[in-house]
C-alpha positions in Angstrom: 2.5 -52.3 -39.8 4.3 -55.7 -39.1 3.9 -59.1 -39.6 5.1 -62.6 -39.8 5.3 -64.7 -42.6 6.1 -68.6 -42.2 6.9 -71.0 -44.6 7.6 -74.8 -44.1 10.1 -77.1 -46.0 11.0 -80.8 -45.4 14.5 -82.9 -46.0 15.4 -86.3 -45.0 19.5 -86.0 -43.3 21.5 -89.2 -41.7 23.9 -88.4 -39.6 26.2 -89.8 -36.2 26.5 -88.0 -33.0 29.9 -88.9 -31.9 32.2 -86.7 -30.0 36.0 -88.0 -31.2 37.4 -86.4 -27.9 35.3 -89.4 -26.3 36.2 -92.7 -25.8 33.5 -95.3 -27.8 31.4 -96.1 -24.3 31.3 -92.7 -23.1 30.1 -91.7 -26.6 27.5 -94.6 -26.6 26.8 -93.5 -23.0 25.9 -89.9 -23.9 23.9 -90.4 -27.6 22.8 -93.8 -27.6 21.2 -94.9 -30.3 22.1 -91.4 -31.8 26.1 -92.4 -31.9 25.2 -95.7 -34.1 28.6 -96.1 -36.6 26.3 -96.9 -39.3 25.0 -93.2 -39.0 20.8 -92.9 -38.4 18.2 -90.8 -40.3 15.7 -88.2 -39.9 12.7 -86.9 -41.6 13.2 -83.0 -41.1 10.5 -80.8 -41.0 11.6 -76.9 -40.6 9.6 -73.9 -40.4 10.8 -70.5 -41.2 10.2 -67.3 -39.9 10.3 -63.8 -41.8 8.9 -61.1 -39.8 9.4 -57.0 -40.8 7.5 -54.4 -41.8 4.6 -54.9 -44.2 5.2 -53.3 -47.7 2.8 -50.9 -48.4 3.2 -51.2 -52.2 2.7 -55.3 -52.3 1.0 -56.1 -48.9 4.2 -58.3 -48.3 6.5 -58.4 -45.5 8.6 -60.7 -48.1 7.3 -62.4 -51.1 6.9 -66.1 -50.4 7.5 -67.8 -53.8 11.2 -66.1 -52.9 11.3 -67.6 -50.0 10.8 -70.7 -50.9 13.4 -70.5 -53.1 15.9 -69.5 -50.9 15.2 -72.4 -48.7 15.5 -74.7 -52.1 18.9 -73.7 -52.5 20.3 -73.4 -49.4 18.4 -76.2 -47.4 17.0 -78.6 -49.0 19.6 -79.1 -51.8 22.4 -79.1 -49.4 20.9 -81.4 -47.2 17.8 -83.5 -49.1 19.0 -87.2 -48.9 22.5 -86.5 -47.4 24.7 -87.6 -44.7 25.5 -85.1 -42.5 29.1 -85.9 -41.4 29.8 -86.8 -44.6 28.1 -84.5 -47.4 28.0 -81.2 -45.5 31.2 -79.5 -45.5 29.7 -77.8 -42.1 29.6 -81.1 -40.0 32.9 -82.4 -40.8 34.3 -80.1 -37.6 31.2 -79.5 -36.1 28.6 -82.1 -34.4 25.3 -82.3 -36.8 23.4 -81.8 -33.9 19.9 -80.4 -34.3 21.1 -77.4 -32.5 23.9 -77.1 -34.9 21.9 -77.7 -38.3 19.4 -75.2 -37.0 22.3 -72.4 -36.1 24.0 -73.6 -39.7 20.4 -73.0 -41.5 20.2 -70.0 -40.3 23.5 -68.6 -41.3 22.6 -70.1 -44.4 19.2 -68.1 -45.1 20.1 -64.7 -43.6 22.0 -63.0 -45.7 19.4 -64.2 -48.7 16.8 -62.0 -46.9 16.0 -58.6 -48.3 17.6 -56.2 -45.4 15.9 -55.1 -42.7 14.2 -58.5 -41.9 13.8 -60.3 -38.9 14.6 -64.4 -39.2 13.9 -67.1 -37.0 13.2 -70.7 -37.1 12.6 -73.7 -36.4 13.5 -77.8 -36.8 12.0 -80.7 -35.8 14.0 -83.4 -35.9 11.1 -86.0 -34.6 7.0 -85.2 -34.2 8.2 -84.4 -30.2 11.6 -83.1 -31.0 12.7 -79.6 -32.1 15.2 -76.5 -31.8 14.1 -73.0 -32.5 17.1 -70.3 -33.4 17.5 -67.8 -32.5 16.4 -67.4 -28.6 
C-alpha cells in the first residue's frame, strides 16, 4: 500500500529580486515592488509532501514528529526571520526567488528522508501565490 503524508511549516524571509546583470530601471521594470533596495518580506507558508510505501510494522509511510523535525532544522532555522540575500549562503549567487527557495528546500530536505521516499512540495509566498517542486 501507499500513501501520502503532508506536513505544513511557516517562516517569515525578506528578500530583493534584483538581477545585477540589469541596469536599475530594467530591474524595477521587471520586479517592481519586488526589486525595492530596502529588501521586502513574506510570510511563508510551505507544505511538504512524503509519499512511499506504507510500513506494515508502524502504519507509517514516515513518522511525522521526524518530519517535523527535519523541516525545523533545515527550513525554518535557516530561514525563520532572515534576509534572504543576506543570511542564506544559497542566495548570495542565486535570485531568492520563490522558485529558487522552493528548489533550495528541497535539496535541503531530501537527503534527510529515509530512502526510498518520494518528496514534493510546496510554497506560498502570498494567500494567491505559490511554487510546487518538483513538476
Amino acid at each position: 500500500m501507499r500513501a501520502a503524508v503532508y506536513r505544513r511549516a511557516h517562516f517569515n524571509a525578506a528578500h530583493r529580486l534584483h538581477n545585477a546583470k540589469w541596469s536599475d530601471e530594467r530591474n524595477r521594470e521587471v520586479f517592481g515592488p519586488c526589486n525595492n533596495a530596502n529588501f521586502h518580506g513574506h510570510n511563508y507558508e510551505l507544505e511538504v509532501c512524503v509519499k512511499g510505501n506504507v510500513n506494515p510494522d508502524t502504519g507509517y509511510v514516515m513518522d511525522l514528529g521526524v518530519l517535523k523535525q527535519i523541516i525545523k532544522e533545515e527550513v525554518e532555522d535557516r530561514f525563520d526571520h532572515k534576509n534572504l540575500n543576506l543570511d542564506v549562503p544559497d542566495f548570495q549567487d542565486r535570485m531568492p526567488s520563490a522558485e529558487h527557495i522552493a528548489a533550495a528546500i528541497y535539496d535541503y530536505l531530501l537527503p534527510r528522508l529515509p530512502a526510498g521516499l518520494e518528496l514534493s512540495l510546496k510554497l506560498w509566498e502570498t494567500p494567491r501565490n505559490a511554487v510546487g517542486y518538483p513538476v
